[in-house]
N, C-alpha and C positions, 0 to 999 in steps of 0.2 A: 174339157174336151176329152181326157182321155178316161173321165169316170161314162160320157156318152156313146165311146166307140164301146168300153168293153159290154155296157149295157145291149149294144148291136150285136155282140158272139152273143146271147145269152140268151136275145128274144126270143125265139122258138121254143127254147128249152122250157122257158119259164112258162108259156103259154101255154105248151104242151102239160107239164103240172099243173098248172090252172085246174085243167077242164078236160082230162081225158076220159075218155070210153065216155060221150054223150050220146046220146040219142036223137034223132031230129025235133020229138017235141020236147025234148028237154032243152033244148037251145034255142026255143021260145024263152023261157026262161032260165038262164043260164045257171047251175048250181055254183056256188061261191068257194074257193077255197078254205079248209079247214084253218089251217094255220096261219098268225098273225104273219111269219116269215114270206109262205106263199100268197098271202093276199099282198105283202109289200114289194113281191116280185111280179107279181100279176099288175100291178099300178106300173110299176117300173118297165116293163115289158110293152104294154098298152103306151105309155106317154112315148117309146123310143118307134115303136110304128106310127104311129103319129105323126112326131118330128122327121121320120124317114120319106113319109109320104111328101110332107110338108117342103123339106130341101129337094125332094125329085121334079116335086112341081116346077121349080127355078133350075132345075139340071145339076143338082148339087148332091153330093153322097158325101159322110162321114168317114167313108172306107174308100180309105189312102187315095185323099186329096193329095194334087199337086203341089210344091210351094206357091204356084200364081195363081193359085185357087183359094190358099187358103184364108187369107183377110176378106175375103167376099165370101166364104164360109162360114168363116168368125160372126161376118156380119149378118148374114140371116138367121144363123142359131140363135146365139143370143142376143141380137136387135145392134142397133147404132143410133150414135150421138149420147146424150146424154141422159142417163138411168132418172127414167121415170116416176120410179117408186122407191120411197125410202123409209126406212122404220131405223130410229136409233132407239136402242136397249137400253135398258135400267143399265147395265153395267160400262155403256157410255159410249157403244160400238155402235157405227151404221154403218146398218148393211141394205145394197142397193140394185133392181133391179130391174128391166127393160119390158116396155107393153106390146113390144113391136118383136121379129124373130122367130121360127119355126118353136121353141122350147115354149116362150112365151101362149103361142097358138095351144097349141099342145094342152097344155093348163089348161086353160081357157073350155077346152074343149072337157076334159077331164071331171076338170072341178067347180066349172059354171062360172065362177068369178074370180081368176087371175088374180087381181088386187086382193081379194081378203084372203086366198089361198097365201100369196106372198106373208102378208101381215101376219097371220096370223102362224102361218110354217115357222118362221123365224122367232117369233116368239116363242112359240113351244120348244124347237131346237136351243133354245138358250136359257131354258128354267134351271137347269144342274150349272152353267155360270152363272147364272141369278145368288143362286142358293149359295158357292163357292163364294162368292163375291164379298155376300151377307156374312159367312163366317168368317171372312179375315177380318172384319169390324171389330170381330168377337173380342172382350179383353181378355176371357181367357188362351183364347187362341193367339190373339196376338203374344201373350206372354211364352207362350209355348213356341211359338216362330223366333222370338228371341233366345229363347235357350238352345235350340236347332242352329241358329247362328253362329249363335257363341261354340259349341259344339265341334259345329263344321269349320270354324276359323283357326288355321294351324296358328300354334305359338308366337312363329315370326311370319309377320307376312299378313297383306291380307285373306279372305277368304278366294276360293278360286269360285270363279264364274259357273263352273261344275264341277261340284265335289266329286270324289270318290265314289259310283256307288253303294260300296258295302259301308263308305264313313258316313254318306246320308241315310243310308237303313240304318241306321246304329244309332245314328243323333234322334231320328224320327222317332224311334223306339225309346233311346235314353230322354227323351224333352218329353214325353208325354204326348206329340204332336200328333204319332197314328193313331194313340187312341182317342185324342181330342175331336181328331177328323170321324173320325168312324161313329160316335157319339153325333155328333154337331151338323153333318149333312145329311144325315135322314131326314132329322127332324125339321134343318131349314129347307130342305129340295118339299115336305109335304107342306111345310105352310106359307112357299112360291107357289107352289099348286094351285093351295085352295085360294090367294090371291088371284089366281090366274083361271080361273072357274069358266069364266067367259070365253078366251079365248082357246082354250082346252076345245070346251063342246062344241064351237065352232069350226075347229080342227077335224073334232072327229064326226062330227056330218059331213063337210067335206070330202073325207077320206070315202066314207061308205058311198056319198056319189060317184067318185072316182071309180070306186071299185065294182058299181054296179055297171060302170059305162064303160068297164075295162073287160068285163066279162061279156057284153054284150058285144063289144070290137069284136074279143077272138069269137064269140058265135057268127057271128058275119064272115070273118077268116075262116071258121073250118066249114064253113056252108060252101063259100066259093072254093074253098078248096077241093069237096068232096066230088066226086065224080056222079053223077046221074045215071042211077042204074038201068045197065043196057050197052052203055057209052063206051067204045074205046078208043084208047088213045092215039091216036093219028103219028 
């Protein structure tokens, strides 16, 4: 909720970087943002008019609901009853999500197919736990997690639930564990990757439909926004 409100202070901003000084027949064709950041603001931007349009329809706005508003809120953003769609992770986690809800629409509308956008988000969101996961198997690493241990575990007493942090930087450093990590998650986060080949490139198709139907939103928005020259304002 409150990562979707701040995204509502931002939409204009981010639209306006999208895609300013266009021209009318350029927004036939919308130019596409140069940078990865502003095309993921341009999606993000695009998905929150969307959902804005989406809860207006029902008489619902994200900017400061009632408290007797707010579980009928709750309930058309992100859908009701019980989550529809589920993917449990190699590392043993499900995560679960709603077909029904203004967010859900949203998607839908964005990235053509909801479901494999789902599937397929969360997967790539969770290749660096993948990779993490894989290197605690490691026996070298394991061994090195055990000298970290031992390390951090005062004389009398057990270990505290959280160390120090200058005693964990220290252990980290004396066990060999930072530079175990620094060595051992490059190379397992690339070859979760190249496992994950599939659903990578289906990620990133995705995203370019998004991004092409995000550009063409805001050409729609700054068309009806623009005034017809001649025209004034009343």
């Amino acid at each position: 909720m409150r990562l979707l409100r701040a995204l509502c202070a931002t939409t204009l901003a981010a639209l306006a970087v999208a895609g300013c000084a266009t021209t009318p027949a350029e927004r036939t064709a919308p130019p596409l943002p140069r940078t990865a950041r502003d095309r993921d603001r341009l999606i993000d931007a695009a998905q929150q008019v969307l959902v804005d349009r989406c809860l207006a329809r029902q008489g619902l706005t994200l900017r400061h609901p009632s408290d007797g508003a707010d579980r009928r809120l709750q309930g058309a953003l992100f859908g009701r009853g019980r989550p529809e769609l589920a993917v449990t992770l190699a590392t043993g986690y499900t995560v679960t999500a709603h077909t029904d809800g203004c967010l859900a629409a949203a998607q839908r509308d964005l990235y053509g197919d909801q479901e494999l956008w789902f599937r397929t988000r969360v997967v790539v969101d969770n290749l660096r736990a993948e990779a993490q996961q894989r290197m605690k198997r490691d026996t070298g690493f394991r061994a090195a997690a055990a000298r970290w241990t031992h390390c951090a575990t005062p004389a009398r007493g057990p270990r505290p639930g959280r160390p120090d942090p200058g005693v964990s930087e220290r252990c980290a450093r004396e066990s060999g564990l930072t530079r175990l990590r620094m060595r051992l998650e490059p190379v397992l986060l690339a070859r979760v990757r190249a496992e994950r080949h599939g659903p990578l490139t289906t990620y990133r198709q995705l995203r370019t439909r998004a991004l092409h139907r995000a550009a063409a939103l805001y050409a729609e928005r700054t068309v009806a926004a623009t005034p017809k020259k001649g025209s004034t304002s009343s």
